[in-house]
Every structure is written in structure tokens, then in C-alpha cells.
C-alpha positions in Angstrom: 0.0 0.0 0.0 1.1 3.6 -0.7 2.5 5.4 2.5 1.2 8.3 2.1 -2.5 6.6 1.9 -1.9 4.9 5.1 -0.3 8.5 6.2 -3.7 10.0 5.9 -6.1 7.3 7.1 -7.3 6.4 10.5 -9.6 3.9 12.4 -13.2 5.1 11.5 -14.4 4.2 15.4 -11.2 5.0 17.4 -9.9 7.6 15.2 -6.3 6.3 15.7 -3.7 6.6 13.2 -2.8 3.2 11.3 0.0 0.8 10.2 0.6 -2.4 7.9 0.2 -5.7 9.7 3.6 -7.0 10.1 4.2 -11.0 8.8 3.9 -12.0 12.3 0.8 -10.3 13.0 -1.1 -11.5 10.1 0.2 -15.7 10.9 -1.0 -14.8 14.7 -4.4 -13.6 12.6 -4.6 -16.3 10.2 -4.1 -19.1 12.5 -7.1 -18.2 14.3 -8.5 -17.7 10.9 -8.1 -21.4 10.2 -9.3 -22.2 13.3 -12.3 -20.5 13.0 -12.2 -18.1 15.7 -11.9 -15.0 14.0 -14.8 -12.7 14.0 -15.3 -9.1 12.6 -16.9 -6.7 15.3 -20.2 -7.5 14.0 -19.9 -10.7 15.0 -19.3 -12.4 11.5 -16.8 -15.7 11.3 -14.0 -14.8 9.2 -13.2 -17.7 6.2 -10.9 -16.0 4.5 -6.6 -15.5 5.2 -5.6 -12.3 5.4 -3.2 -11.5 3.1 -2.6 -7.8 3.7 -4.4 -5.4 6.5 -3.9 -2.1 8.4 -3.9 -2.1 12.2 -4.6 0.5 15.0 -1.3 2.2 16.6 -3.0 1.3 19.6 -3.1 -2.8 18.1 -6.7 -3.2 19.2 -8.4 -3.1 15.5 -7.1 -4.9 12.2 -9.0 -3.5 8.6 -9.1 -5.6 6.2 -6.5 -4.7 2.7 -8.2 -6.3 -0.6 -6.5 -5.6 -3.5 -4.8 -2.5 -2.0 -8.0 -1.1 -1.1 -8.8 -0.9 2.6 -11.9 -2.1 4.0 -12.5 0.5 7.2 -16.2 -0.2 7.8 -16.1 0.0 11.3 -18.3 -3.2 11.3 -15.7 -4.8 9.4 -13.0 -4.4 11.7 -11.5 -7.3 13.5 -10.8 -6.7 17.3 -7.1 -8.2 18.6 -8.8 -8.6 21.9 -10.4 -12.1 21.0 -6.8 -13.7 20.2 -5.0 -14.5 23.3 -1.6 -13.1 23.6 -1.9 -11.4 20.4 1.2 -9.4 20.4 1.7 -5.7 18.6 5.1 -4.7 16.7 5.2 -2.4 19.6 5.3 -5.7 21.9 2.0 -5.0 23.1 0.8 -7.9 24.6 -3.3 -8.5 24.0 -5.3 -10.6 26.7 -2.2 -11.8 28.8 
């Protein structure tokens, strides 16, 4: 994704600033992907891998990147909190 595109975006709920998923994030997401216990906010199970995404400076919120266009419906959102230990690139330890 461009940088300056992410520069300019934030979380539609939170209003935080934003950052590409890094590889570890997204295998910490997609393992509870394939094991089904991955919802959006909404409440929806999530099927599909993630392949690219944008996630809260705070880690709490992951949008969605589908062919370099991100999905920030705020009911599209998936929360970190369900994933235990999910840990942030800032070391951020979710649900300890």
C-alpha cells in the first residue's frame, strides 16, 4: 500500500492513526483464521486468510486490505482482543 495513503487514514471508530500488519501479525491472525475463531466486530466468522491489512497504533483493530484497497467499515473491523496473547510490533501484549 502507498505510505502516504496509510499516512492520511485512521480507524473510522477509534480515530487512531494506522500501520501495515507485520508478517507475524497476520500468521497470529490467520491461524485463528483457520481455526475458525476469527470474527469481525459484527460478529461475522471470518473464512478468508488475510493477506494484507492495516492495524490500530494502539493494536486493538485490524481492517481488512483487498486488492490494495482498505476495508474501514467499522463493522468490518477485526478486534485483537479475541486472540489471546496477540502481540503488537510495539510488543504489546493483548489478553495476557
Amino acid at each position: 500500500m502507498d505510505k502516504r495513503l496509510i499516512d492520511i487514514l485512521c480507524c473510522p471508530v477509534s480515530k487512531r492513526p494506522l500501520r501495515p500488519l507485520t508478517a507475524t501479525e497476520r500468521d497470529n491472525l490467520n491461524g485463528a483464521i483457520r481455526a475458525g475463531s476469527l470474527e469481525t466486530v459484527a460478529g461475522e466468522k471470518i473464512a478468508e486468510p488475510i493477506t494484507e491489512g492495516l492495524i490500530t497504533t494502539d493494536g486493538k483493530l485490524v481492517y481488512r486490505v483487498e486488492d490494495g484497497i482498505p476495508v474501514m467499515l467499522p463493522e468490518a473491523g477485526i478486534g485483537t482482543t479475541q486472540l489471546q496473547g496477540f502481540t503488537t510490533e510495539s510488543g504489546l501484549a493483548q489478553n495476557p
